[in-house]
N, C-alpha and C positions, 0 to 999 in steps of 0.2 A: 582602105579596102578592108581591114581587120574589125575596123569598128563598123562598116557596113556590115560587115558577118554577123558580128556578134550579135547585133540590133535587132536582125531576123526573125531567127528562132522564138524570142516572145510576140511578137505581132502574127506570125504564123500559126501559134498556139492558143490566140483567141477565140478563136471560131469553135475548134475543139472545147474549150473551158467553156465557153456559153450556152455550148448543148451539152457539155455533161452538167452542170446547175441547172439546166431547165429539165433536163430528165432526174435529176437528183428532185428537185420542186416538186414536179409532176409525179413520180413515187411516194412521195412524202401527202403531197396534200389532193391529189385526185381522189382519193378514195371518201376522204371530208366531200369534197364535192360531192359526188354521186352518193353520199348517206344523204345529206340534206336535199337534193333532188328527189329520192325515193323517199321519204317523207314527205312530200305532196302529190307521190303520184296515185292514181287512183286506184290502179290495176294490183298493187300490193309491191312485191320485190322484184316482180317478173317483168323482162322486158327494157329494152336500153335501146333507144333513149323514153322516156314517158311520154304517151300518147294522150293520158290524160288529167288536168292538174285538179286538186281536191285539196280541201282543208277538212276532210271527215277523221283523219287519223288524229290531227288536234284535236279536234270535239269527243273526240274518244280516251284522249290522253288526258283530259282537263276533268273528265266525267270518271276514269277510273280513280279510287277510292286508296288501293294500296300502291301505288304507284307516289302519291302527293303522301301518304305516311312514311313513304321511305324518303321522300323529299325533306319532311320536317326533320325524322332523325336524323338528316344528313346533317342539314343546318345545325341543330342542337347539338351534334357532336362539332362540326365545325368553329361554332361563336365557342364554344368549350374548347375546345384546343387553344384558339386563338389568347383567349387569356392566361391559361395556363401556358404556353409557348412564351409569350410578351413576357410574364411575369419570370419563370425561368433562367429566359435568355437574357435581361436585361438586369439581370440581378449576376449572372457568366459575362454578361461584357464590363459590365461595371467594374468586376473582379478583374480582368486582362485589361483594362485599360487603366485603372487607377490602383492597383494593388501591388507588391513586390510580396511572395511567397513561394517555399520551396517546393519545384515540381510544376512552377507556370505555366512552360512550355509542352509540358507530359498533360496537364487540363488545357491548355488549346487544343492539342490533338486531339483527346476525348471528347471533348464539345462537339469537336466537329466528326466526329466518326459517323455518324447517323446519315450524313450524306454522299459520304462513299459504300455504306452496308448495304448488301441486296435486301432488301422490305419483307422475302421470306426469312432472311435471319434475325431480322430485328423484331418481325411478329411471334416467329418460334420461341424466341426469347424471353419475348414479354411473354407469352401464352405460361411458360415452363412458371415464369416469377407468379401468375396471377394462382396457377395450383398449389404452388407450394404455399403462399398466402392463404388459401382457401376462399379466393376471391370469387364470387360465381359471375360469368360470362354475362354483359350485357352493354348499354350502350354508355354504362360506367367505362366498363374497359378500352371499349373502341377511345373514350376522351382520355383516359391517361396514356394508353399507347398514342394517339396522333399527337400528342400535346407534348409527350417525353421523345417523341421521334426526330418533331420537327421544332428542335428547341435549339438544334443549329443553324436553323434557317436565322430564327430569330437575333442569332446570337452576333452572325455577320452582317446582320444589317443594324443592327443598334449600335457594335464594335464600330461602325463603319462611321455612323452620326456622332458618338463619342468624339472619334479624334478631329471632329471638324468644330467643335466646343474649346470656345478660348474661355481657357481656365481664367485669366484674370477677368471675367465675369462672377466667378465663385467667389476666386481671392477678393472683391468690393462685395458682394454680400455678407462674405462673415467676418471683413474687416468693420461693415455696417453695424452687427451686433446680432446679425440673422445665425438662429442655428444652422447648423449641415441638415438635420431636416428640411427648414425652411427654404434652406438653399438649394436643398432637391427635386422641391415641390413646386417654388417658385422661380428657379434659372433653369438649374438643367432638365427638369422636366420638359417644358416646354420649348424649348430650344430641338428636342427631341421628338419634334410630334409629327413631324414627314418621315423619318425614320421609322415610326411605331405604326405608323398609316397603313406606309410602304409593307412594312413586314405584316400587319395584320392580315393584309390582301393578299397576298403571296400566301401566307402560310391558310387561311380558308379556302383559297384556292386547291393546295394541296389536298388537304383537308380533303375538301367536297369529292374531288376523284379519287383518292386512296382506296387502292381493295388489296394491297399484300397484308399490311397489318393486322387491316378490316376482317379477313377471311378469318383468321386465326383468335380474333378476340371476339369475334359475333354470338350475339347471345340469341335471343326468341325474335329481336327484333331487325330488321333489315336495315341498312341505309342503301343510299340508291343506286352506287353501282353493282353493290352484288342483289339486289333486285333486279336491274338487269340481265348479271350475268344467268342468274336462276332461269329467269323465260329465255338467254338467247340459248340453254341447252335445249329449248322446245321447239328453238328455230327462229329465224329472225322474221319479225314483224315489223310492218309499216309504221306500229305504234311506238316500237323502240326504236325506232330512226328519227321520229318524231322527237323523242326527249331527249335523244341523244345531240339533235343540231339544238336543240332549245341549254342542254349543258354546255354544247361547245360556243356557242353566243356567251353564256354570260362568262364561260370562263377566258374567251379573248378579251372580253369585256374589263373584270378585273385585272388581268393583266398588264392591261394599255394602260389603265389606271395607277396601276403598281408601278408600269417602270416611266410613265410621265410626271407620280410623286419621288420616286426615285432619281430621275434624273433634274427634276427640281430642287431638289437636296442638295445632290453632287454640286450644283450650280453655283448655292451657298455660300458667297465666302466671310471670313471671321470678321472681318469689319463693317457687313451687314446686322449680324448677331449684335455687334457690341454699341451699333448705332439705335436698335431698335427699343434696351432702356433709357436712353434718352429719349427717344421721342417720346415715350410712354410718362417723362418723369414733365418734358414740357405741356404734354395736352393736360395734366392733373394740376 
């Protein structure tokens, strides 16, 4: 009788959990819905549900001129971070995975702080360093701040590909007579290269949507979500709904791609790794 009691209360408690995650869903992503539907509607923003479907707001998004120049700066600050981030970060995991020095644990925390700080502290911050620098505002700055920002994204996903790297890979390379260079460029680098995918994708994804940093480091020239932001104070247009489902595609886009390199990584195991110089030593 005591265990029939007890058993209750969670099968009772189902029904309630299934509609508050479908109302918790339906808050979260309804509103994605309805931007991408009023992006083909013909009538503009007015009216729900749409009466009549159009692809004119496309032809007018593909046709506007500053719209695709804040598209490019985006990019070029993007593929700019991305290197600068990779390079950073894997230069910070290499350190916590392979190094022993005083204060380790005080540079783990610091690494990763960038991902717990609100993005107006982190851009207030840089903005403070670029004046005192005498650095003038442009889409230079937007790439050092996205790239010094998101240099902990980088840092836990390379940390993460490190410790799945069986060292005695290294130890027969430079028992072989390969330097630590050689052994860098040609073991652990590549060993490394879903790891580096992964975070590339992730951190231009970042990248591409950032506007707290963005706001603070913007110089003459726009990237695309404060392009946005700029026209939705003039009110929202059918044409911003338009870019805006065309950003939310590609950027579920990269992600699915990010976390199906990433969970192909994880899958990894060391006796994969250390089978794959041999088979490369049999094909030669």
């Amino acid at each position: 009788m005591t265990r029939a009691t007890s058993s209750a209360p969670p099968n009772s408690r189902a029904p309630i959990l299934t509609a508050c995650a479908i109302l918790i869903f339906a808050f979260i992503y309804l509103p994605i819905v309805v931007l991408i539907v009023y992006s083909f509607n013909r009538d503009g923003v007015g009216g729900f549900p749409p009466q009549h479907l159009t692809l004119d707001w496309y032809r007018q998004l593909f046709a506007d001129g500053a719209i695709w120049d804040a598209v490019l700066n985006s990019v070029i600050v993007a593929a700019a971070s991305v290197a600068l981030a990779l390079t950073l970060g894997l230069l910070a995991a290499l350190a916590l995975d392979r190094a022993d020095f005083p204060g380790k644990a005080l540079f783990r925390r610091l690494v990763l702080l960038p991902l717990i700080l609100p993005g107006i502290i982190t851009g207030l911050s840089l903005l403070m360093f670029a004046v005192f620098v005498h650095l003038p505002l442009s889409l230079g700055t937007i790439f050092l701040g996205h790239g010094t920002a998101l240099i902990s994204v980088a840092t836990t996903e390379l940390f993460a590909g490190l410790q799945k790297i069986d060292r005695a890979q290294e130890e027969a390379s430079l028992d072989l007579g390969a330097t630590p260079w050689q052994t860098f460029w040609r073991v652990m680098l590549p060993s490394l290269k879903l790891p580096l995918i992964a975070a590339g994708l992730l951190i231009f994804t970042l990248s591409m949507d950032e506007i707290a940093v963005t706001f603070f480091l913007i110089g003459r020239d726009n990237t695309l979500p404060l392009e946005i932001w700029g026209r939705l104070r003039r009110g929202i247009t059918p044409e911003i709904n338009a870019i805006s489902t065309l950003i939310f595609a590609l950027s579920v886009a990269l992600i699915v791609i990010w976390y199906r390199i990433r969970t192909r990584g994880l899958g990894t195991e060391p006796q994969d790794l250390l089978e794959q110089p041999k088979t490369q030593e049999q094909a030669a």
